[in-house]
N, C-alpha and C positions, 0 to 999 in steps of 0.2 A: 849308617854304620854297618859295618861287614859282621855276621855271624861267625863264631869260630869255625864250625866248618869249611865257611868259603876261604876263611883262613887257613887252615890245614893244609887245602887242595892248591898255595898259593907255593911257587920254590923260594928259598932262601933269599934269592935277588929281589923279587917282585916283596916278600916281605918287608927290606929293607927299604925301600921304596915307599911302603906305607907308612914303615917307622918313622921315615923323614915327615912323611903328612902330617902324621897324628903332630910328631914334633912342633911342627910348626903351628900347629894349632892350638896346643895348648897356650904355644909361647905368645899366639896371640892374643889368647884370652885372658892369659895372666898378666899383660901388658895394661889392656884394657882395663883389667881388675886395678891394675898399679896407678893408670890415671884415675880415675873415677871412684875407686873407692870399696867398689863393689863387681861382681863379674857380671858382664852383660845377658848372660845366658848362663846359669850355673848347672843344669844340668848337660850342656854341651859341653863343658871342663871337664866335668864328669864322664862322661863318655867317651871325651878325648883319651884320660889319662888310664881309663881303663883297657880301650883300644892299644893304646903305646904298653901296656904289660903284659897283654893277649901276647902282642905281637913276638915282646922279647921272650916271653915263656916259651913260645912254641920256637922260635930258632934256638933257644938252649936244647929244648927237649930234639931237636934236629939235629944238633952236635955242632951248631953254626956260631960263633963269635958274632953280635951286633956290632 
């Protein structure tokens, strides 16, 4: 997982970029959760989804549109 800082130091594009990542990872996870019952890793859902609002906070706070 990236610290906010290394986030900060990241521009707009490269952001977005990561937003796709975390994206996709959650949507993995909650897929997972959707077969099975349960999430395979629930503190890596967690991390995901926290990642994915790091991410959009700091491109709001950049004046950036996600």
């Amino acid at each position: 997982m990236l610290k906010k800082k290394d986030l900060k130091a990241l521009n707009p594009a490269d952001l977005r970029g990561k937003l796709k990542d975390a994206e996709l990872e959650v949507t993995a996870e909650l897929s997972a959760m959707k077969s099975s019952g349960r999430p395979a890793n629930a503190g890596r859902l967690r991390q995901a989804k926290r990642l994915k609002s790091r991410i959009l906070t700091l491109l709001t706070q950049k004046g950036e549109k996600a």
